[in-house]
C-alpha positions as CSV (number, residue, x, y, z in Angstrom):
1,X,3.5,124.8,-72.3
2,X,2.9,121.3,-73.0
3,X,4.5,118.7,-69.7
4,X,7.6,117.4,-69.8
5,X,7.8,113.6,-68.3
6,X,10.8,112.0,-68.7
7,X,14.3,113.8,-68.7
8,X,17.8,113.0,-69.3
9,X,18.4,112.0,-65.2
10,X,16.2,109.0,-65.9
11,X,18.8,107.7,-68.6
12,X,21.4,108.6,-66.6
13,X,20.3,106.1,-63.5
14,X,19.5,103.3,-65.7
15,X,23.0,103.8,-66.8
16,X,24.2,103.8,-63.3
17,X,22.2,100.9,-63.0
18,X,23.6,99.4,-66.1
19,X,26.9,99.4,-63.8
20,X,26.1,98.3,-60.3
21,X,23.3,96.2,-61.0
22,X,23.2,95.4,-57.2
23,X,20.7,95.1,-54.7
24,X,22.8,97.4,-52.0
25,X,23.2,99.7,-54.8
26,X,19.6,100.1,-55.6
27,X,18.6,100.1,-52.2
28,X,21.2,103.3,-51.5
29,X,19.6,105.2,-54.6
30,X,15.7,104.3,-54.3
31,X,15.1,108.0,-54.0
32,X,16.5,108.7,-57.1
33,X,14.6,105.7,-58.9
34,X,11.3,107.2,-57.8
35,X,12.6,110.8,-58.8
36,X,13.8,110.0,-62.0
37,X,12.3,107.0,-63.3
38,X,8.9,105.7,-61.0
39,X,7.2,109.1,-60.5
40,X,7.6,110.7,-64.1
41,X,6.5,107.4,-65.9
42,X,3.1,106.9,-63.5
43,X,2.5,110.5,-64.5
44,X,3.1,109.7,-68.0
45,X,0.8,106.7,-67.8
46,X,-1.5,108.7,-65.6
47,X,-2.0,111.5,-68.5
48,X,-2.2,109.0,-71.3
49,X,-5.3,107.9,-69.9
50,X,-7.6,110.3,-71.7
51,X,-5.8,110.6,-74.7
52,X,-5.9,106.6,-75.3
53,X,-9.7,106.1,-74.5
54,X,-9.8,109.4,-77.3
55,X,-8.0,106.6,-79.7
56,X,-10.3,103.3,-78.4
57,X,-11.8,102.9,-75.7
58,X,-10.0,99.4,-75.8
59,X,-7.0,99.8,-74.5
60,X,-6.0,101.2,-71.4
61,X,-3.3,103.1,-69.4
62,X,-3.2,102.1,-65.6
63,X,-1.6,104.3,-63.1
64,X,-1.5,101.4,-60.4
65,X,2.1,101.8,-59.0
66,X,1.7,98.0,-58.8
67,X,0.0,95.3,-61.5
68,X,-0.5,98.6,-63.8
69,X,0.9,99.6,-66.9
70,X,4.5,100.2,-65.6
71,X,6.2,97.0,-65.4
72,X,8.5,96.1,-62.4
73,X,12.2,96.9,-62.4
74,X,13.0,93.8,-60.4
75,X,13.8,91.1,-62.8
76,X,12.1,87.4,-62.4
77,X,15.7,85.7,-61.9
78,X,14.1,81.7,-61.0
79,X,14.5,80.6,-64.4
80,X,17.3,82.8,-65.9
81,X,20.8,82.1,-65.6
82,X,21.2,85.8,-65.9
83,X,21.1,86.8,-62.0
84,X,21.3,90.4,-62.3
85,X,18.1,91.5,-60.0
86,X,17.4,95.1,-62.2
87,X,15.9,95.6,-65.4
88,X,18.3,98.4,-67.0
89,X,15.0,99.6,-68.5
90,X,11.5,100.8,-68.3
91,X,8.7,99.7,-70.0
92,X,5.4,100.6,-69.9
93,X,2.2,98.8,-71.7
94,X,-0.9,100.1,-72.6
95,X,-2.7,96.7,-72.4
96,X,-6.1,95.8,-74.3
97,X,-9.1,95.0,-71.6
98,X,-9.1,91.7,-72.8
99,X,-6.3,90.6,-72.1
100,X,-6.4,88.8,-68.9
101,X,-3.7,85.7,-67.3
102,X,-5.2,83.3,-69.7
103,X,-5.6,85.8,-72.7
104,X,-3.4,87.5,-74.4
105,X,-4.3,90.3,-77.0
106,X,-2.9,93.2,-79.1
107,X,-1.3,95.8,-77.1
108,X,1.0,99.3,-77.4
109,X,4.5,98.8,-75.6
110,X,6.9,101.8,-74.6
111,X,10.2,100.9,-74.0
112,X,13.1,103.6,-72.7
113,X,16.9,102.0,-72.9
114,X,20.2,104.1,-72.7
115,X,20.3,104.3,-77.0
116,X,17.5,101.7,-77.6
117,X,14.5,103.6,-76.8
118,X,11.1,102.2,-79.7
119,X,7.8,102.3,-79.2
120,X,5.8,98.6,-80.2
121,X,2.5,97.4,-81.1
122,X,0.7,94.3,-81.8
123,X,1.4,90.8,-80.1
124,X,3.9,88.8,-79.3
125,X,4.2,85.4,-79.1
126,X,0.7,84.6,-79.7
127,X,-1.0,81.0,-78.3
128,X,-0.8,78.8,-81.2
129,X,-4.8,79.4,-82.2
130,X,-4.5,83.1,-81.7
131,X,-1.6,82.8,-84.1
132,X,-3.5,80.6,-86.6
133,X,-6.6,83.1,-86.1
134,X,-4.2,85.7,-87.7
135,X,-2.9,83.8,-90.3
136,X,-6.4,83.2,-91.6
137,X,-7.4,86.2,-91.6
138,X,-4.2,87.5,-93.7
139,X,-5.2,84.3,-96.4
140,X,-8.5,85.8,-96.6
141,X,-8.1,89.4,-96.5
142,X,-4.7,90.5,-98.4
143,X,-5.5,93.2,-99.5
144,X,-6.9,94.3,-95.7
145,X,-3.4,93.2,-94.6
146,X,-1.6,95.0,-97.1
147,X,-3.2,98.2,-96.4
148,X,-3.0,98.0,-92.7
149,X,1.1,96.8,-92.7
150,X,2.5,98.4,-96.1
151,X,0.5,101.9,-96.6
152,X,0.4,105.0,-94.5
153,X,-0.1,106.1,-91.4
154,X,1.5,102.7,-90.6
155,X,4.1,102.3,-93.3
156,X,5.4,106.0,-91.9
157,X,5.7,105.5,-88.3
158,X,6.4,101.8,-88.3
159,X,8.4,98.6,-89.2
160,X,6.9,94.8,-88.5
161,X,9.2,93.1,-86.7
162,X,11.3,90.1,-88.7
163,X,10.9,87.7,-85.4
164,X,11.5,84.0,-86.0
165,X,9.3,83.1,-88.6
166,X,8.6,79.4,-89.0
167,X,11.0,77.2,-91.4
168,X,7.3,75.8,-93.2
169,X,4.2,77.1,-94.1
170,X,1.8,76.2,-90.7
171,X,-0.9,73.7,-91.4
172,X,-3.8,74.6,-93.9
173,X,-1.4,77.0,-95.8
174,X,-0.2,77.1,-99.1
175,X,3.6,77.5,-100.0
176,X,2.2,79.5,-102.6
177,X,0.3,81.9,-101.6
178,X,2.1,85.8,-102.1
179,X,1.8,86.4,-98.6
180,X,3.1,83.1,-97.0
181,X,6.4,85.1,-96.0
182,X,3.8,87.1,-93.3
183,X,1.5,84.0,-92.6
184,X,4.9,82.6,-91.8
185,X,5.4,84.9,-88.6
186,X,5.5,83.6,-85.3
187,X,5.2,87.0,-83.7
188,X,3.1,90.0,-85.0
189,X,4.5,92.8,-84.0
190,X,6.0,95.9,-84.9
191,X,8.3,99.1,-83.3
192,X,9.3,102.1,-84.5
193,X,12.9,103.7,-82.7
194,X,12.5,107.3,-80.6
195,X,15.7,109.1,-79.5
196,X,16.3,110.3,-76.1
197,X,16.4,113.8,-77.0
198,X,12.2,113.1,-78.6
199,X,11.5,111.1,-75.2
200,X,13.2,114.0,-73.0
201,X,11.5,116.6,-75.3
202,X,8.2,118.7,-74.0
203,X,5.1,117.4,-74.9
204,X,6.5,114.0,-76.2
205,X,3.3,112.7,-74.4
206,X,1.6,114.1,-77.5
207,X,4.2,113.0,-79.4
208,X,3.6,109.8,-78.6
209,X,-0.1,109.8,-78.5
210,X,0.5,110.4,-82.6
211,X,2.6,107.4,-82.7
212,X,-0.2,104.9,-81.3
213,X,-2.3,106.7,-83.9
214,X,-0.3,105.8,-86.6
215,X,-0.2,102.0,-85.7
216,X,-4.4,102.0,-85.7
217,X,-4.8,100.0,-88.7
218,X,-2.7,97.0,-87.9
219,X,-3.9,96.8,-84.3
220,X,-7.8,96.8,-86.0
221,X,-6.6,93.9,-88.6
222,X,-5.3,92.2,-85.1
223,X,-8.0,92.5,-83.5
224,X,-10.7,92.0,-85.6
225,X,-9.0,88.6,-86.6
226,X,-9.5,87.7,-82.9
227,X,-13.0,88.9,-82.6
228,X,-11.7,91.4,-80.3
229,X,-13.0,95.3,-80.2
230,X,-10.8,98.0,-81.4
């Protein structure tokens, strides 16, 4: 019978969460964060491992408890005005081996929320050359883009993120050119939504395995506009 990761406790402590979003709190139900929550998404990231390197051996899932593909819970609060010290989420990225503290690259992003659970691709927030890197590459190669953004397996799965696109075309483009709306984009990203009852659900790992299949072509446009393997 295909494994069964996550289950409906781990939406009902980030609910609880949601509600005492207090260090004593937290600290009085750590066991049931690593029960519900820490445990079953290291395993998930754990099992992904093979199945990811089977879709490029690019990108990778990292079982670290700490620095790996699960993200902290703790919120960075230094530059926030938002003092809550809990994320009422978890997230998990599957992060390309290029990307390093000074590089950022395309990557697969898992994110499970009380109702707003989506799993996202791509790359957010790009450098301003990265960015421009892209852009070129969608001038050059419509038709590439097209196929990779608007056709399936992408077009079935997944949605590209609206973002905030730039009020002008960015330098060296023209206002006319069919695709200035995308060149536009600050962000290139995109996210398709899962329900908690498909994230609970046995075997979603393989479930999900499907989904980064599906997002293939625009990560390879992505990437090969950085120069980056895919």
């Amino acid at each position: 019978m295909p494994a069964r990761h996550f289950t409906p406790g781990l939406f009902a402590f980030l609910r609880d969460l949601a509600e005492s979003n207090e260090r004593s709190w937290f600290k009085a139900n750590q066991e049931r964060y690593e029960e519900l929550v820490r445990r079953p998404a290291l395993a998930f990231v754990e099992d992904l491992a093979e199945p990811l390197l089977g879709i490029s051996r690019h990108f990778t899932a990292d079982p670290r408890p700490l620095g790996g593909s699960l993200f902290r819970i703790q919120r960075d609060t230094r530059f926030s005005k938002d003092k809550t010290p809990y994320k009422t989420h978890t997230g998990l990225h599957f992060r390309h081996v290029a990307t390093r503290e000074d590089v950022h690259a395309p990557g697969f992003y898992l994110h499970l929320e009380p109702g707003n659970c989506f799993a996202a691709l791509g790359l957010w927030q790009p450098a301003t050359a990265h960015a421009q890197a892209i852009r070129g590459a969608i001038a050059e190669r419509p038709e590439v883009w097209v196929q990779a953004t608007r056709r399936p397996p992408f077009s079935t799965v997944y949605a590209l993120g609206e973002g905030h696109p730039l009020v002008r075309p960015p330098t060296g483009f023209e206002a006319s050119h069919p695709l200035i709306e995308d060149i536009k984009r600050r962000d290139f990203t995109a996210a398709t939504r899962l329900t908690q009852a498909r994230v609970t659900s046995s075997g979603f790992i393989e479930d999900y395995v499907g989904t980064l299949r599906g997002g293939l072509p625009f990560m390879r446009f992505l990437c090969e506009a950085l120069a980056l393997g895919v």
